[in-house]
N, C-alpha and C positions, 0 to 999 in steps of 0.2 A: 616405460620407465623402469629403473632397477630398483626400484623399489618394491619389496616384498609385500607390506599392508596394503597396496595401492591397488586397487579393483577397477577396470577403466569397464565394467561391464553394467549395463543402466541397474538398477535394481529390478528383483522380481516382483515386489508390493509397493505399491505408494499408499503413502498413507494419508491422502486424501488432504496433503496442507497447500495443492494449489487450488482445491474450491474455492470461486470466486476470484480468482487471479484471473486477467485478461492473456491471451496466449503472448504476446507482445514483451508483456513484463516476466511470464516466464521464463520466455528465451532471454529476457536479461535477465534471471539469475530472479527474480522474484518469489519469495514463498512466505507462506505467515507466520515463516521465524525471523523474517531480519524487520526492520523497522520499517521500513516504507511499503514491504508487502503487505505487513499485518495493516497498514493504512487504506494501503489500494483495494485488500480485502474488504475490510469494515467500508468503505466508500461504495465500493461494488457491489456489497449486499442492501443496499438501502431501497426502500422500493416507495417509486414517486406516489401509490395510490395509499401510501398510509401518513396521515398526518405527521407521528413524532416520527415517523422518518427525515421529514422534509424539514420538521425543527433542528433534528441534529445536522440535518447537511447545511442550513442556514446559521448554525453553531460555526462548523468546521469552516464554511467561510469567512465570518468574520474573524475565527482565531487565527487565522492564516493571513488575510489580509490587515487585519490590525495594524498591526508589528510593521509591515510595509509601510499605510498610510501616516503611521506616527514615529517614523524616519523619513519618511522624506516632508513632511508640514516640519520637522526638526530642522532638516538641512537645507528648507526653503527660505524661512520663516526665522 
């Protein structure tokens, strides 16, 4: 590019914001500054052998499927 700012060179440090990121969603651009990363992150750390882990991913599902289940019982019903 002719642009002057623009560094097409990887960086020398990462700063550790794709811990927890699956390599997948990196390569799509994933990292725990944009919104779905810092999701995929926080999901990817939860670990099945601890109890309040398993409440918050039982949380995260029903917040997530709610909103579904109570539009379409809307637009059945």
């Amino acid at each position: 590019m002719d642009d002057e700012g623009y560094d097409e060179r990887p960086p020398l440090v990462h700063t550790g914001s794709q811990v927890g990121i699956p390599r997948d969603a990196q390569l799509m651009g994933f990292d725990r500054n944009t919104e779905e990363g810092a999701l995929i992150a926080m999901a990817g750390s939860l670990s099945a052998a601890k109890r309040s882990h398993k409440i918050v991913a039982w949380i995260l599902v029903v917040a997530f499927a709610l909103p579904l289940l109570l539009t379409l019982w809307y637009e059945l019903f």
